[in-house]
C-alpha positions in Angstrom: 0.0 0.0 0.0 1.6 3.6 -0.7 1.9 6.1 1.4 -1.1 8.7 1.2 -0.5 12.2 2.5 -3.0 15.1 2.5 -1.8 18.9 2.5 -4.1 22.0 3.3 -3.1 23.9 0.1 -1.3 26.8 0.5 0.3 28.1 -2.4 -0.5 27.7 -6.0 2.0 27.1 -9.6 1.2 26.5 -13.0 1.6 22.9 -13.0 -0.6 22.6 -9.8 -3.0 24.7 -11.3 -3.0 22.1 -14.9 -3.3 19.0 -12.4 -6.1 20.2 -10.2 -7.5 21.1 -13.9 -7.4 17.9 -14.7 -9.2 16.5 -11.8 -12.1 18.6 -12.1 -12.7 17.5 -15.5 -13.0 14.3 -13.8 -15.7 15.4 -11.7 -17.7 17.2 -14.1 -17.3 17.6 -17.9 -18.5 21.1 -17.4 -15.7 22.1 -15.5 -14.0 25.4 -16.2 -10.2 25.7 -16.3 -9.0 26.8 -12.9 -7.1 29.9 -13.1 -3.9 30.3 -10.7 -5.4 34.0 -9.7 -8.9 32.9 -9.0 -6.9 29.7 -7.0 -4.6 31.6 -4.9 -8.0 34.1 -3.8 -9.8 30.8 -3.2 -6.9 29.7 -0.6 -6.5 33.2 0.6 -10.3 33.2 1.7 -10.9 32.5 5.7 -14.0 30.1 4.6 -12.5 27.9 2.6 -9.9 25.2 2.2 -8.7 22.9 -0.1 -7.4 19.9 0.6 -4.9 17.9 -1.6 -3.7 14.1 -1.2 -0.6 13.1 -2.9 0.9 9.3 -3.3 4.1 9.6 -2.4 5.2 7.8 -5.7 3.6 10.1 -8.1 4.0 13.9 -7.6 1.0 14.8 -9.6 -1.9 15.4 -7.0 -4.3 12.2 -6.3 -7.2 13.8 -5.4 -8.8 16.6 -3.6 -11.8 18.1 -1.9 -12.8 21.2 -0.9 -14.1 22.4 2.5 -16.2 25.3 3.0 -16.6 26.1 6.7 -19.6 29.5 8.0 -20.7 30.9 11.1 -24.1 31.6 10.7 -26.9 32.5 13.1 -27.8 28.9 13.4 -24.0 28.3 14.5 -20.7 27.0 12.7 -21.3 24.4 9.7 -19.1 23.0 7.3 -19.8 21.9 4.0 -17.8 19.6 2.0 -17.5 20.2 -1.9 -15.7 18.6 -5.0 -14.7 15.0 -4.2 -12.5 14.1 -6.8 -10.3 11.0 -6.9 -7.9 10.8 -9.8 -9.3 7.2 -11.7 -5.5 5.4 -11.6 -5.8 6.0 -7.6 -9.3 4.6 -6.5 -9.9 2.7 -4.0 -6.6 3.0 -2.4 -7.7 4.8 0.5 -7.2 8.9 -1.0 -10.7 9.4 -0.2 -10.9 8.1 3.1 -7.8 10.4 4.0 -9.5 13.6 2.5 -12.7 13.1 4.3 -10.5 12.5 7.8 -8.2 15.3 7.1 -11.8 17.9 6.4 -13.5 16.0 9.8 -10.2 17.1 11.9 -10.0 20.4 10.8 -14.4 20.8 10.9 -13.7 19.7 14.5 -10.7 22.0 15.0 -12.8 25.4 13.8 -16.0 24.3 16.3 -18.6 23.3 13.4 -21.4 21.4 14.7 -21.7 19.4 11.8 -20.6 18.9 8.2 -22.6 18.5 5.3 -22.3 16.7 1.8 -24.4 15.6 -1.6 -23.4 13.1 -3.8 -25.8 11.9 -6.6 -27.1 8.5 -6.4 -25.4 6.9 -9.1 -22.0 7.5 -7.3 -22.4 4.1 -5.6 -19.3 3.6 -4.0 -18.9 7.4 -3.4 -21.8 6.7 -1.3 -21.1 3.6 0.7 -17.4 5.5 1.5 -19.7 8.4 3.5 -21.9 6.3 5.2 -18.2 4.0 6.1 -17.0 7.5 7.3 -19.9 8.3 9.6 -22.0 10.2 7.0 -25.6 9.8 7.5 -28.0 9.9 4.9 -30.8 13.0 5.6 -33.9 12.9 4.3 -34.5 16.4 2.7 -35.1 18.2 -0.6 -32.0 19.6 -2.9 -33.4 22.7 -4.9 -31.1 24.0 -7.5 -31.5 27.2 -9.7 -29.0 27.6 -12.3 -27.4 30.9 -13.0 -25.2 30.5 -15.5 -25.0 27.9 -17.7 -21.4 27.3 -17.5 -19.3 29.0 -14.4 -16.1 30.8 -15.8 -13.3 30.7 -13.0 
């Protein structure tokens, strides 16, 4: 089994900027091109944190996720965002370590809870949540889009 290691991101290049790219376009077909300016305000913003895992074999990034943590009236939530597992590393345990790595620091800012979607069809996606302590809520998603396609 490699070694799996997950790294709040912190500073942004060019080639990190192509590879998270490229793991979007995993995730959705839709998926703009990340820009390095619009990425380095993302990781400059208080709210907001990416999360990248890395084999230690490969350099290019494994997967990623993005936690987006809000005090509201109701309290401090977190809400967890773009899952994305690069295909050659599934089921080697990246996921698992992104979803610890956004618990620990959910815990660390005092959020009550953490939220995520997935659509149905993501069956194993699924199953790795409910693994994780994920509990399936019974509610209503309403979505109304904007803008066809979101430019980064």
């Amino acid at each position: 089994m490699q070694n799996i290691r997950v790294e709040c991101l912190s500073s942004v290049t060019e080639t990190l900027v192509s590879d998270l790219t490229n793991l979007l376009s995993e995730l959705s077909e839709t998926a703009s091109d990340l820009e390095a300016d619009v990425l380095k305000g993302i990781i400059n913003s208080e709210s907001v944190q990416i999360f990248v895992a890395y084999d230690d074999a490969i350099p290019a990034p494994a997967g990623m996720l993005t936690l987006v943590c809000v005090t509201l009236l109701s309290g401090k939530k977190c809400i967890i965002e773009d899952v994305i597992v690069g295909t050659r590393f599934r089921r080697r345990g990246v996921a698992s370590e992104l979803l610890h790595s956004a618990i620990v620091y959910s815990r660390t800012y005092g959020a009550r809870y953490i939220d995520l979607t997935s659509r149905s069809g993501r069956v194993a996606a699924n199953e790795l949540y409910k693994k994780t302590g994920f509990i399936k809520r019974q509610t209503n998603v309403y979505r109304r889009i904007l803008l066809e396609k979101l430019d980064l």
